[in-house]
C-alpha positions in Angstrom: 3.3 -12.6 -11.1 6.5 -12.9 -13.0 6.4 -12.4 -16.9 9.9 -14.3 -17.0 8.5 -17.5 -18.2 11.8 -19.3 -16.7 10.8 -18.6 -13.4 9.0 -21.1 -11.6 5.1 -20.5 -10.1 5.4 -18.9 -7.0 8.9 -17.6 -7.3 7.3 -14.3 -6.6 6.1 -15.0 -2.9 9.1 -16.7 -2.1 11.3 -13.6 -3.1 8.5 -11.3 -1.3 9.1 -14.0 2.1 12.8 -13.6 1.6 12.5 -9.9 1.7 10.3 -9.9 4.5 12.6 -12.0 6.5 15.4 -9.4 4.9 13.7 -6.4 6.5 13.1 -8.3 9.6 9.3 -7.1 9.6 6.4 -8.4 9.4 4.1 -6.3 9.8 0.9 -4.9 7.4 2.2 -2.3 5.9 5.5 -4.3 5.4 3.4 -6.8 3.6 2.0 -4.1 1.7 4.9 -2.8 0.1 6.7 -6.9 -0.9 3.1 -7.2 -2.8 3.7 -4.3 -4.7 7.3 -4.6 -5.0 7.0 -8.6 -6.2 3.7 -8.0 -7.9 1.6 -10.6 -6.0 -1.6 -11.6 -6.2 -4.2 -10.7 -3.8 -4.4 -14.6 -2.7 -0.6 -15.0 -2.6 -0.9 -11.1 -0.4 -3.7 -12.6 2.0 -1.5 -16.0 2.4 1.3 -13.8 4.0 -1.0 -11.5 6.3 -2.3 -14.6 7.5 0.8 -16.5 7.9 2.3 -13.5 10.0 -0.7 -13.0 11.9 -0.6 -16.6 13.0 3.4 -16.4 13.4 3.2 -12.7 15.9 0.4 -14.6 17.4 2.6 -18.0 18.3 -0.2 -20.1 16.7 0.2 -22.3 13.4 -0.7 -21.2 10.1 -3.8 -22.9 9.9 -5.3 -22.2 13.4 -5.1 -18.2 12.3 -7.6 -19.1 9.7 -10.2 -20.1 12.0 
């Protein structure tokens, strides 16, 4: 997470989804590298494999889960 305390919570993973979208991938390995590049935590690293697993799939986030 950020150590700039003016940052908002989860400022992180919405830089790491801008850069994603940035890079137009969205794959593992892509995922891989914004989690070390934004510093996110293995929750905020599983929400994004799951959300793009359920986005490549064409199902919503929350049937991915399942």
């Amino acid at each position: 997470m950020s150590d700039n305390w003016l940052m908002p919570k989860g400022s992180d993973l919405i830089a790491a989804v801008r850069w994603l979208s940035e890079q137009q991938r969205h794959d593992r390995q892509a995922i891989e590298e914004a989690s070390l590049r934004f510093d996110l935590s293995p929750l905020d690293e599983e929400f994004l494999l799951q959300h793009c697993r359920a986005h490549n799939a064409g199902l919503p986030p929350s049937a991915a889960e399942k």
